[in-house]
N, C-alpha and C positions, 0 to 999 in steps of 0.2 A: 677774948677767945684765946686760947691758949696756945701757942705757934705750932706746935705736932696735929692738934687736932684741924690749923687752916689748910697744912698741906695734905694731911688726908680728906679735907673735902675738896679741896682744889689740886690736883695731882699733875695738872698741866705747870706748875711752876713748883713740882717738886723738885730739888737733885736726886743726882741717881746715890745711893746709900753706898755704906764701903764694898759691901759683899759684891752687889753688882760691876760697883770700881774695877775692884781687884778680877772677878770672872771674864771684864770686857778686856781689860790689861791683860791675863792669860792667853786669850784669843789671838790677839793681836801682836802678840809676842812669840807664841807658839810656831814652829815651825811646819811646817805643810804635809798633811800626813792622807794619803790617800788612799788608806784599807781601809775598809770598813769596821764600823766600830763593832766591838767586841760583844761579846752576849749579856753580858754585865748591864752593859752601859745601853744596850738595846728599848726600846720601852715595851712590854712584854705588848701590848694592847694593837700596838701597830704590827708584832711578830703574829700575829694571831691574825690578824687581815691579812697581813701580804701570804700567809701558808694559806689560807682559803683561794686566795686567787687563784694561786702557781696548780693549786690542785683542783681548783676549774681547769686552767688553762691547760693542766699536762692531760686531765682527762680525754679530749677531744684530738689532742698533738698525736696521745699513742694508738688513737682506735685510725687515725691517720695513715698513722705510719703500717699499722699492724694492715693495711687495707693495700697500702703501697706495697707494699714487700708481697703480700698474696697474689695481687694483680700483676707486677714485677715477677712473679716466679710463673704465674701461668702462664703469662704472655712468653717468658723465658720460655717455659716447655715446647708452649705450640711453636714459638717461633722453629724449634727445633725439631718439632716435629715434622712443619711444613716445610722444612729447609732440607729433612733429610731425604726426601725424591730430588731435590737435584741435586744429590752430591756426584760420584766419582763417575754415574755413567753422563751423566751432560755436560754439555758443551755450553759454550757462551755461543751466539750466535755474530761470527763478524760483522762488522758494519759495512753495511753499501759503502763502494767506492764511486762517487762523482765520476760521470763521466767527464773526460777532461773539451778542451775546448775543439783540437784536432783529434776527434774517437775515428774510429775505426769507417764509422758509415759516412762521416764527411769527409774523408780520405778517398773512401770509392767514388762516392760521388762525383768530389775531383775531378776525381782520374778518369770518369767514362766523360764528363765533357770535357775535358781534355780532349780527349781519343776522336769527339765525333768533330770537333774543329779541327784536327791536326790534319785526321787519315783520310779526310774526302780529297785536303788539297796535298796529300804526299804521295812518290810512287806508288807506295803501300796500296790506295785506291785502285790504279791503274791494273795492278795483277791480280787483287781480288775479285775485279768488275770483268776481267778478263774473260770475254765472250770467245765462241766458236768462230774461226772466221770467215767472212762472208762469201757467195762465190753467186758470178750472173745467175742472176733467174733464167728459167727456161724458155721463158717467154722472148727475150732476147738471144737464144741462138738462130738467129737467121743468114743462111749462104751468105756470104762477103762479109760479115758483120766478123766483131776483132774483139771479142771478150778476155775478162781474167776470171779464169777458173780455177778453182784450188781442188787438188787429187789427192785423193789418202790411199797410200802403199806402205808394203814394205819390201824390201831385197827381193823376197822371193818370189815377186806376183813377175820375176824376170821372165822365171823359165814357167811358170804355173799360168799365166794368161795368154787366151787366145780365140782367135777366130776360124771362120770354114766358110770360104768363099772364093768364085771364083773370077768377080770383079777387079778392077784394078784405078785410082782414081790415076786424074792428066799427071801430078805428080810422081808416080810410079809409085804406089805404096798400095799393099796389098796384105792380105792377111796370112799365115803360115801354111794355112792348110787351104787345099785347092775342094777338098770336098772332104769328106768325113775322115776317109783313108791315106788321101793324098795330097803330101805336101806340093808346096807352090814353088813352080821353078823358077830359078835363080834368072834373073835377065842377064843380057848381056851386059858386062860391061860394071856389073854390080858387084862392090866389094865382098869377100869374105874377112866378115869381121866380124863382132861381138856385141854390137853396141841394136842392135835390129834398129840400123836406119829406115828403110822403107818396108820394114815390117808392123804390120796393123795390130796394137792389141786394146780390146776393149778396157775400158778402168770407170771409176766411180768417183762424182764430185762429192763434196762436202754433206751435201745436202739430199745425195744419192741418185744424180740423175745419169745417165750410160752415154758412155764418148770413145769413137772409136778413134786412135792418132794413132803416128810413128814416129820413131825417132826421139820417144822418152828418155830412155838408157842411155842416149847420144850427149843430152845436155851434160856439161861441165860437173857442174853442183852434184847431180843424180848420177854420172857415172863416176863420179869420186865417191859418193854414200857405197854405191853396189861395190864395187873394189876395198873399199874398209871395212866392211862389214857384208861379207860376202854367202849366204843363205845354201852354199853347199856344208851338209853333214852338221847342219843346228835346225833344233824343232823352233819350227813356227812362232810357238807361243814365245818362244826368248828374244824374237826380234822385232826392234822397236820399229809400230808404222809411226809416220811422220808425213806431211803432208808438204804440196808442194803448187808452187803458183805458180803459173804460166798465164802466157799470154799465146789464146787461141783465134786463129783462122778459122772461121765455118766455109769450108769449100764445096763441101754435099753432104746428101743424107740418103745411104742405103735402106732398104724396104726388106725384112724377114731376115733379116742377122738370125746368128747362128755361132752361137759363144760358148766358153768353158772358163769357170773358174779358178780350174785344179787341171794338170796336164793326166789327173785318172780319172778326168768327168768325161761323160759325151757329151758331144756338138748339139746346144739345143734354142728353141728360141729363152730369150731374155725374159724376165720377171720382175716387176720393180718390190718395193718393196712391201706392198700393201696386196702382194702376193695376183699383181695384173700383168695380164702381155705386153711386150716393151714390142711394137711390131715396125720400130724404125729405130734406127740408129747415124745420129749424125756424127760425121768423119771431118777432123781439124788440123791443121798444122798449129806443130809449137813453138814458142820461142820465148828467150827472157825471162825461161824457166831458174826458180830458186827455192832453197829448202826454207819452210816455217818453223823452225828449230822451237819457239819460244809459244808458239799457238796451242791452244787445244783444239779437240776435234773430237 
């Protein structure tokens, strides 16, 4: 067999021929070239498949695209449609602020118990609780018996109160007027002075019960009030009553008194307040009388 003809049946133990030599020596000699080859040197067969692709693949890319940019532009409009009701006249609406940890309503809170711990046990209590004050029940004025009575006046119940009788009690005290017309004469021996010691004039407790005494005007406290504050040429209404505590004697009790509350009233019986007959009047000594500057009444 002839040696060209063995190696073309058996091609596994061919060499490789020059031509192949010399094109694998070009290769591998050749320096690194990485553009793509030329139109030339292209295999037309392969150029003819890969344009079929690109022109699958662009087909689909631009109906894509063309789909994106339409829906991109309406979206664009509407969004600018529906963007244009809140332009210039709306507002943003601010945000809640948190109320913080000390607000406003646990602050008060506080502060009212605060208030109801502090003010029960501070003066503050003491003058807001501040009652009317007290005077004997009536029940308790009995002959010999020694009450404290509280009297509400002012200056000028000096000259405006009075009685019309023509009794007189063991202590010489009697009332101004001897009967409607007539005054009660002076005893013997009886000062002229200003203070009406053993003159009688009716007055009103706390609680409004009727007490004939004398010698009011006399106590220290109450004729230092009538001298500083003296009820000639000032109306009524501008002078402050004030009340005043004593300590009473019951020594009797007259039957059909015969009083005035004004020195322009006449002589008549008494009236309490629930508009009934007052048909006795009991008559006290005072003493240890003093002003309640700080009471009400």
């Amino acid at each position: 067999m002839p040696v060209g003809a063995f190696f073309q049946k058996y091609p596994l133990f061919a060499f490789p021929t020059a031509p192949a030599v010399i094109k694998a020596r070009a290769m591998t000699e050749a320096p690194e070239n990485n553009s793509p080859p030329s139109p030339a040197d292209a295999d037309p067969q392969q150029e003819d498949e890969k344009a079929k692709v690109d022109a699958t693949a662009e087909t689909p890319a631009k109906a894509g695209a063309s789909g994106k940019a339409g829906s991109s532009t309406k979206a664009g409009a509407s969004g600018k449609a529906k963007a244009s009701p809140k332009g210039k006249g709306a507002s943003k609406k601010p945000p809640a602020e948190e109320e913080g940890i000390f607000s406003g309503r646990l602050v008060t809170a506080a502060t009212i118990a605060v208030a109801m711990v502090i003010i029960p046990v501070s003066p503050l209590s003491a003058l807001m609780n501040k009652k009317s004050p007290t005077t004997a029940a009536r029940s308790n004025w009995k002959i010999g018996n020694t009450e404290e009575l509280h009297l509400t006046v002012v200056t000028s119940d000096y000259k405006k109160l009075g009685c019309a009788d023509e009794r007189i009690t063991e202590g010489g005290d009697h009332c101004e007027y001897k009967t409607d017309r007539e005054l009660y004469p002076k005893q013997d021996g009886e000062a002229a002075d200003d203070t009406k010691l053993h003159v009688l004039q009716p007055y009103r407790t706390t609680d409004g019960q009727l007490l004939y005494t004398a010698g009011f005007w006399a106590q220290p406290e109450i004729s230092t009030r009538l001298h500083s504050e003296p009820p000639q040429g000032v109306a009524e209404t501008k002078l402050a009553r004030f009340i005043v505590s004593c300590q009473v004697k019951f020594v009797t009790e007259w039957q059909n008194p015969r009083l005035r509350w004004a020195a322009t009233d006449k002589f008549a019986s008494p009236t309490n307040s629930d508009g009934k007959a007052e048909n006795a009047a009991m008559i006290g000594e005072l003493s240890s009388c003093r002003i309640l500057e700080d009471q009400r009444y």
